[in-house]
C-alpha positions as CSV (number, residue, x, y, z in Angstrom):
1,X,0.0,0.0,0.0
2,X,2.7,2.2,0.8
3,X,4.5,1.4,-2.5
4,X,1.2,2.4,-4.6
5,X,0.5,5.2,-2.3
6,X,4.1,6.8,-3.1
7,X,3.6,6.2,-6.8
8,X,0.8,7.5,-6.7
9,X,1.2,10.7,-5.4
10,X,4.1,10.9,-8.1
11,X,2.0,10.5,-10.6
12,X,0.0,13.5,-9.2
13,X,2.7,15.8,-9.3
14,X,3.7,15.0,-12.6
15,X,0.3,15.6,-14.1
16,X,-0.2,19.2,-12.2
17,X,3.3,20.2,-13.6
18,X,2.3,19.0,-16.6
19,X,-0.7,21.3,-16.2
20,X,1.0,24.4,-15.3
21,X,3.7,24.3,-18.3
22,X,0.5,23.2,-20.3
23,X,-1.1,26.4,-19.2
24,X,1.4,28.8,-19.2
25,X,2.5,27.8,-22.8
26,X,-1.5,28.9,-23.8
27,X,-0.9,32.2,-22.5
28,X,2.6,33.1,-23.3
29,X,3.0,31.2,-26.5
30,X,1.4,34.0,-28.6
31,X,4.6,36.3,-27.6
32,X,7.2,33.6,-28.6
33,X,8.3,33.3,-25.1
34,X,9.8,30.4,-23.5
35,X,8.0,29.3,-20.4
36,X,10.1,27.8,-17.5
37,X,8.1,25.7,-15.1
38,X,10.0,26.3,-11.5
39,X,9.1,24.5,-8.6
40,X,10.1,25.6,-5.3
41,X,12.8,24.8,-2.8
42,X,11.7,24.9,0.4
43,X,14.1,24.4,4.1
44,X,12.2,23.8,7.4
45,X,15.0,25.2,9.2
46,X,17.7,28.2,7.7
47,X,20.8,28.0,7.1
48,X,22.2,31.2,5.8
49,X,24.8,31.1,3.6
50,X,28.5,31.9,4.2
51,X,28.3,35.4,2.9
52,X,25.7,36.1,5.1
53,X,26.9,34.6,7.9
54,X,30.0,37.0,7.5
55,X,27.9,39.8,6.7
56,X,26.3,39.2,10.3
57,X,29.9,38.6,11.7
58,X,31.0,42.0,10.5
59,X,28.0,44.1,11.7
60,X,28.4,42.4,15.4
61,X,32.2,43.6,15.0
62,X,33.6,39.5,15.0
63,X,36.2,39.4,11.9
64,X,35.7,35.9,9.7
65,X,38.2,33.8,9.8
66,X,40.4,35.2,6.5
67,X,40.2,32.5,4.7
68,X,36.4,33.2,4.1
69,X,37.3,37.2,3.7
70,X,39.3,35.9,0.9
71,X,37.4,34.2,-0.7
72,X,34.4,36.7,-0.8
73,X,36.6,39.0,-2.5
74,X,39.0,37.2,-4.5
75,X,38.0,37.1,-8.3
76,X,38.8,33.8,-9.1
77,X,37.5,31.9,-6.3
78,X,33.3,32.0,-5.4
79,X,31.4,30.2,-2.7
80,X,28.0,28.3,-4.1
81,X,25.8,31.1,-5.1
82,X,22.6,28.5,-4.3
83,X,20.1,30.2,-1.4
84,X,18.8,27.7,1.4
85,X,21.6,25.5,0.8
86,X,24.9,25.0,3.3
87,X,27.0,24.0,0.9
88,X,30.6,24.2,1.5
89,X,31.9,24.3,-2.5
90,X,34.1,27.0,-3.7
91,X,35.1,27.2,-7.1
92,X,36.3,29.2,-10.0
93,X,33.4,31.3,-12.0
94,X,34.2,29.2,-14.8
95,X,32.9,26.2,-13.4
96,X,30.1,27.7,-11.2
97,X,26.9,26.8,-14.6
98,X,28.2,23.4,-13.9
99,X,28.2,23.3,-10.5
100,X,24.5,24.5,-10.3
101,X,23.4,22.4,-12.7
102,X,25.3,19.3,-11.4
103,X,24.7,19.1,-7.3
104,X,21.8,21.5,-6.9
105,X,19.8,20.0,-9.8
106,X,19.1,24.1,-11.6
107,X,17.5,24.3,-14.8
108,X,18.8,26.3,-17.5
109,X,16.7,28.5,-20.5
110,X,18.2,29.7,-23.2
111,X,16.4,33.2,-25.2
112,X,16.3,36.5,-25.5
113,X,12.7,36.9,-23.6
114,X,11.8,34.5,-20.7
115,X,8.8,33.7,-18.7
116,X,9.6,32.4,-15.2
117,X,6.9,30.5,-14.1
118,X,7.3,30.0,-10.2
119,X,4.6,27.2,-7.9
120,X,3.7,26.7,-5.1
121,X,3.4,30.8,-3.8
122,X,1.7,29.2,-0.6
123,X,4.6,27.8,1.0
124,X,5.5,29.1,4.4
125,X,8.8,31.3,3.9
126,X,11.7,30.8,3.5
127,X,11.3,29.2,-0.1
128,X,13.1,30.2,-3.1
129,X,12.5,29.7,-6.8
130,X,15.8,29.6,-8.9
131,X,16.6,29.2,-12.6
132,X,19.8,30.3,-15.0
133,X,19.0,31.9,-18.0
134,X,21.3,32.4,-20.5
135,X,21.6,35.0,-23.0
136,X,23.8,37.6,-24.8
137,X,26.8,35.0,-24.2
138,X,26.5,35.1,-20.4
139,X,24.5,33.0,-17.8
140,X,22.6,34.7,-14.9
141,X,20.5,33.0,-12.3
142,X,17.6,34.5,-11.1
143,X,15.9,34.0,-7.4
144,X,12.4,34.3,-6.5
145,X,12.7,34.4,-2.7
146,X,9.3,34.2,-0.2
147,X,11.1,36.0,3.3
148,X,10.1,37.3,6.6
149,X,11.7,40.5,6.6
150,X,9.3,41.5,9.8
151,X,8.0,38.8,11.8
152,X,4.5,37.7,10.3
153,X,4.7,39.5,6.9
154,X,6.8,37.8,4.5
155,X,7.7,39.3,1.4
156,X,9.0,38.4,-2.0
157,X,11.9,39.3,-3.6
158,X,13.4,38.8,-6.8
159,X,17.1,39.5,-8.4
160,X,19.1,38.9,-11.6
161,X,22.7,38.0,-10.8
162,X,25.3,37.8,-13.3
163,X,27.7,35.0,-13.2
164,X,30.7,37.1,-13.7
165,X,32.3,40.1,-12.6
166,X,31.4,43.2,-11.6
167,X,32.9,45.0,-14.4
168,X,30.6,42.7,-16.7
169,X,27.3,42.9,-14.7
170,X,27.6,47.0,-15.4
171,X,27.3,45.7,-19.2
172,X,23.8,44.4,-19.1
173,X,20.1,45.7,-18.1
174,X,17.1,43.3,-16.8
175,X,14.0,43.4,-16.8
176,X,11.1,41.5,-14.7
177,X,7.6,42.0,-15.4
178,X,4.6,41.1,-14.0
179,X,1.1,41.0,-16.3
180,X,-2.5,40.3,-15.3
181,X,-5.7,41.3,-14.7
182,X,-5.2,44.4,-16.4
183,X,-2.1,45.5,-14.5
184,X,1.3,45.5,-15.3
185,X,4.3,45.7,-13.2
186,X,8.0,46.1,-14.0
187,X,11.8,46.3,-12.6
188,X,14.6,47.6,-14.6
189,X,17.9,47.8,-13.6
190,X,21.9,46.3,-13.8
191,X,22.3,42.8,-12.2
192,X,24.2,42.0,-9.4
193,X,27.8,39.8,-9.8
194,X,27.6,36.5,-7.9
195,X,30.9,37.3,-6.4
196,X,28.1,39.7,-4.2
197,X,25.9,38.0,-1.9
198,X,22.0,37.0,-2.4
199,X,21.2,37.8,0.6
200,X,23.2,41.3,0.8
201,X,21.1,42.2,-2.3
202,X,17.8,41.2,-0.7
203,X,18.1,42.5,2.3
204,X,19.7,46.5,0.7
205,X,16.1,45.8,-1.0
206,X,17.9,46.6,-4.5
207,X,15.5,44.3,-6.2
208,X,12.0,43.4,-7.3
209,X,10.4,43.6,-3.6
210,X,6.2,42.2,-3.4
211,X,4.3,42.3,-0.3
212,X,1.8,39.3,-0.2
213,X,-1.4,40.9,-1.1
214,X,0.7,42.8,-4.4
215,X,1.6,39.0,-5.4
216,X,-1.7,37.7,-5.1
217,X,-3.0,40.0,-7.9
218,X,-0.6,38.5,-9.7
219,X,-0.5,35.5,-9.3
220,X,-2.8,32.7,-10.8
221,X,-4.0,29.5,-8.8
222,X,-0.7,30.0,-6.3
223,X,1.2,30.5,-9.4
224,X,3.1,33.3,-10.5
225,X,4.5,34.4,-14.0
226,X,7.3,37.1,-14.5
227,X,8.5,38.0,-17.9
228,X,12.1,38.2,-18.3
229,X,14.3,40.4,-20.5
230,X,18.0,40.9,-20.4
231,X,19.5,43.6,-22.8
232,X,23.1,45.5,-23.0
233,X,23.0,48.3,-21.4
234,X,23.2,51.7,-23.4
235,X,26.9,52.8,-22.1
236,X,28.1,49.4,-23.5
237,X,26.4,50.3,-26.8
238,X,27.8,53.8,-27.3
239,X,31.1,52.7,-25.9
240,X,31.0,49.9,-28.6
241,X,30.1,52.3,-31.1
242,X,33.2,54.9,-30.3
């Protein structure tokens, strides 16, 4: 019984993600966009990440060991950029895509124009909903984070990081939009480097910020769509053209 229970109940999942690309492909299909069906990730208990937990070091005046401090800020060498997940790789940025994709199970989408489709919106925070898209050459992941930045009022947030530098994150523009119901929402503005810290960026508020009533107009059965756009910025393009 517990055998056919199991596989049942896996056979129910797989038909209501079935469903959800099924519908989202009926309503963005029209504007050639790809549709990425993103289920969350969800931890019972924390467990911040090392960038935060040195962020948090620092503001209480407790130095990280240097080692870590290193690391943080050394070019070549990045921690695992994956929120909710203690995971002690470090790595060059070359072989970050690979890492994601490898041990933390990330898909990636490739196009110009993306629609990130993320479940589940009910889920008790903290949740995120990740993806890498690439595009223009370059891979970025974006994180749809559900967060109790009070107590009792969680919050969503949503970022474009760059995996690269600095330096090349200045070179692009994103875009995230939300459309229904006869509204429209939008964020613009120059990812974040994954040598930089999810959580820093969430928590500076630099980002795509909903409170929970602004995502429930929005959102559609505990789903929630956000068109994607990534573009060279204009500086690149007149510098290119000098």
């Amino acid at each position: 019984m517990l055998f056919f229970t199991q596989c049942f109940g896996a056979v129910l999942d797989l038909i209501h993600l079935r469903f959800q690309h099924y519908k989202a492909k009926r309503v963005f299909s029209a504007a050639g966009q790809l549709v990425c069906v993103v289920n969350p990730t969800h931890s019972l208990k924390y467990a911040p990440t090392r960038c935060a937990a040195a962020q948090a070091s620092t503001e209480q005046g407790i130095l990280p060991p240097c080692h870590h401090h290193e690391a943080v800020h050394d070019p070549q060498l990045v921690p695992c950029t994956c929120p909710l997940f203690s995971c002690p790789w470090e790595g060059h940025l070359e072989v970050v895509v690979s890492h994601l994709r490898q041990t933390h199970r990330i898909n990636i989408l490739q196009g110009a124009e993306i629609v990130f489709l993320a479940t589940d919106m009910h889920l008790p925070a903290p949740t995120d909903w990740i993806i890498m898209h690439s595009c223009l050459g370059h891979q970025f992941l974006l994180v749809l984070r559900k967060q109790e930045k009070y107590e009792g009022h969680p919050q969503f947030f949503a970022t474009m990081m760059l995996i690269g530098t600095p330096t090349q994150a200045d070179n692009f523009t994103y875009r995230l939009e939300l459309n229904r119901n006869q509204r429209r929402l939008k964020w613009e503005a120059t990812p974040r480097s994954v040598l930089e810290c999810v959580d820093s960026v969430i928590s500076d508020g630099d980002c795509l910020v909903l409170n929970t009533s602004l995502a429930q107009l929005f959102s559609d059965n505990g789903s929630l769509a956000i068109g994607i756009a990534i573009t060279t910025s204009k500086v690149h393009n007149a510098e290119a053209e000098m």
